[in-house]
Phi, psi and omega in degrees: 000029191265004175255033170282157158283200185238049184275145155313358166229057141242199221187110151223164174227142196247117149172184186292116174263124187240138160213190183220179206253289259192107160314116190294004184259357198207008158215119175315257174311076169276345196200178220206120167249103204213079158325318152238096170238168164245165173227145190240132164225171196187131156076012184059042118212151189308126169250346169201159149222164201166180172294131183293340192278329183285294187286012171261354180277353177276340198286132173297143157314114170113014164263132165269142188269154186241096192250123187239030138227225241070007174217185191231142175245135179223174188285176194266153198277159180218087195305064191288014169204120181193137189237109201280355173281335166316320159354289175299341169237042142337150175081356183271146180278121150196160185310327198192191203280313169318297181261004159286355174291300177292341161313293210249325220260323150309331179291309184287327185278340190314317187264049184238006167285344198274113181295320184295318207269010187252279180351294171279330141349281186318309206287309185302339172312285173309345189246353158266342169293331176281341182279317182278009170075359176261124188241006164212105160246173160276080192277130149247121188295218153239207168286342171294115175294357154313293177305338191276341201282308185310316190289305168294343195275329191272342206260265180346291193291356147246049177048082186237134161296095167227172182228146169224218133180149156305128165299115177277085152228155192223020181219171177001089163171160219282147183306333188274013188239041164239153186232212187223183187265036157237336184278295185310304179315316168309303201311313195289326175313279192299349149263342133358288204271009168204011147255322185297119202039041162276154167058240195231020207253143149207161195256132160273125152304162192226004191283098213344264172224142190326346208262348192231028190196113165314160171317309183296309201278332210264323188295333177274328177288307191279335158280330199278349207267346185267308188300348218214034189298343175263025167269166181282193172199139170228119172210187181267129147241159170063027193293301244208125172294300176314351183253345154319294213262347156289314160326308166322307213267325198265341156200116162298335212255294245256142192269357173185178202278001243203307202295292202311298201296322200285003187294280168322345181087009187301347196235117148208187144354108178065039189248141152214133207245139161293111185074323141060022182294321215230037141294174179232193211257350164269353159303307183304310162303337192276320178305343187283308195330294189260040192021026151309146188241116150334108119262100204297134161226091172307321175297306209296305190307306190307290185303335168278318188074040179275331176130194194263120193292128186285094189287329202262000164295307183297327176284332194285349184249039191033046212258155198288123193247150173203175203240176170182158188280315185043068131326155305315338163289003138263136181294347173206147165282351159313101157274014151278326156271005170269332142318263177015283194299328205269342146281007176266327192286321170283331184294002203243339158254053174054010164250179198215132194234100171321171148305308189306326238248304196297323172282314178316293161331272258234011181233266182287338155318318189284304196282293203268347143311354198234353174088003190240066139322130173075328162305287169228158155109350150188156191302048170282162202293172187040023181261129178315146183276095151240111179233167172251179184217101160259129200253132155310321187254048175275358182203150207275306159346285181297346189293303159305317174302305193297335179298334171237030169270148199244354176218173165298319200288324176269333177286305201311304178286350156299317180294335169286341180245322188273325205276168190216214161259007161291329184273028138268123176301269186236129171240140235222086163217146174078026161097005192276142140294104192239043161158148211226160178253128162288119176327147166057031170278089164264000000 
């Protein structure tokens, strides 16, 4: 290590470090551990992570280490399903999925043609995501190019890696959230060409779910997403039986509700679909086929009654898995209680989900469903510096719990069953510190 530098914007930190190589369900050595480690950064990106006893000697004289420990630093969560105009209706009480959409979450996406009131939404969105250890989601705005302008605009000035989209729909929903199938594309065309890879920003195609977007509007979405092969693609498939069984009834044609979209050219690379409960195993080979990725939202799925996610169906075909909150129908922006859920949630379909596999999810899981390996999700050399700081004692319960843990595997599910966002300590991005917890928030 003797070629780090004497530059003055390096950065170092001392405490126990975890990040990973390799989905633990499926490599024995999956991940890297330095019970006393340091992490070295320079430039809002990583230059070593390791043992502190290897690495601190290496360090120019007169740098101060930033010492945190007693806490553990892992890369920063990464949320791949999540909806920031929802926000303000968290929490709404309906039977199902269907009419709570038309109750809360239209009436409420309404108000985002106002570029000020998606503004102050975004900031407050973004400063619970920081609060909550997540330093990359897949965000869905609304239809409004407001809402995307206002999200990225806020997102930039605090330098963050996010991906977003204008939501694309023109059929069954209410008028005053339609856009039209040549309009909505334009509209997406032209956040493309002035959001997509400025900075740390990127863009998602959008279009909600197949059940809000014509036939005209789903063939254009699917040309644009083939014109634009490095943009994201973002949607719903398969939440719900009743959203199923509409799907149906509206392509007939189609051999499943997962068909329709590949129908469209809709299933590649960096395309990620929400939720995936009622796929079958030829859906599933084909999202393996064309690296589509899962995002499970376990909270949601619960909070909805949409059902159970198959993990071990989805593992016999490797299908790409990542975790994600799906705020508002998911109940907290916490990816440590979206742990929480996503083991119970296995456990209630016959799998047994580790802590590592659960921390993998929600780091490096994300970061290669999303195609950006070596970018974000775990401390490889020049991988952006975005990390957490997590404290065991952050709550006298986990405090007590944590105190008599006997493995890495058992602290990590206390922190997965117990922690919420009082155990971030500190959040990190692009090596900045952008949010720190007040001492003695219990």
């Amino acid at each position: 290590m003797s070629n780090i530098s004497s530059n003055t914007n390096l950065q170092a930190y001392r405490a126990s470090v975890l990040h990973f190589q390799q989905d633990p369900a499926f490599h024995e050595k999956a991940y890297a551990w330095h019970e006393d480690g340091l992490l070295i950064v320079e430039d809002g990106r990583i230059v070593a992570a390791g043992e502190y006893a290897q690495l601190h000697t290496s360090l120019p004289e007169g740098i101060d280490v930033i010492d945190y420990r007693g806490k553990l630093i892992v890369p920063g969560f990464i949320d791949t399903h999540i909806h920031y105009p929802q926000t303000d209706m968290i929490a709404s009480p309906a039977p199902g999925l269907l009419p709570w959409l038309e109750t809360y979450t239209f009436p409420t996406e309404r108000q985002f043609a106002d570029i000020n009131h998606s503004a102050q939404v975004a900031h407050f969105f973004i400063d619970e995501l920081l609060r909550c250890g997540t330093t990359t989601a897949m965000v869905y705005c609304t239809v409004h190019p407001e809402s995307v302008e206002a999200f990225f605009a806020e997102s930039e000035a605090r330098n963050l890696r996010m991906v977003a989209g204008k939501v694309l729909m023109d059929r069954n929903c209410a008028e005053f959230l339609r856009d039209t199938a040549e309009g909505g594309i334009r509209e997406s065309e032209e956040l493309i060409k002035k959001w997509h890879k400025r900075g740390r920003q990127l863009y998602a195609i959008t279009p909600r779910f197949a059940p809000t977007s014509s036939d005209a509007q789903m063939q254009l979405a699917g040309e644009l997403a083939q014109a634009y092969p490095d943009t994201f693609l973002q949607t719903h498939v398969a939440e719900n039986t009743d959203e199923v069984a509409w799907v149906k009834s509206l392509y007939p044609k189609a051999r499943s509700y997962l068909d329709v979209y590949d129908q469209y050219g809709m299933l590649r690379p960096r395309a990620m679909y929400g939720h995936c409960i009622w796929l079958d195993d030829a859906d599933r080979a084909r999202m393996a086929e064309t690296q589509s990725a899962v995002a499970m939202c376990p909270t949601s799925n619960f909070f909805l009654g949409s059902g159970l996610f198959n993990f071990e169906r989805a593992d016999a075909q490797q299908v790409s898995l990542s975790l994600a909150t799906d705020v508002g129908g998911g109940t907290s922006f916490s990816m440590l209680r979206t742990m929480n859920e996503a083991y119970k949630m296995a456990r209630l379909g016959g799998t047994y989900l580790p802590a590592l596999r659960m921390f993998y999810l929600a780091t490096l899981g994300g970061a290669r469903s999303m195609q950006l390996e070596g970018t974000i999700g775990n401390f490889g050399k020049d991988a952006e510096a975005d990390f957490i700081v997590l404290d065991p004692q952050a709550t006298p319960l986990l405090a007590r719990r944590t105190s008599h843990t006997e493995s890495l595997d058992e602290l990590l599910f206390a922190l997965a069953l117990l922690g919420d966002d009082r155990t971030v300590a500190a959040t990190y991005a692009a090596g900045k510190l952008v949010h720190q917890r007040q001492a003695g928030h219990n």
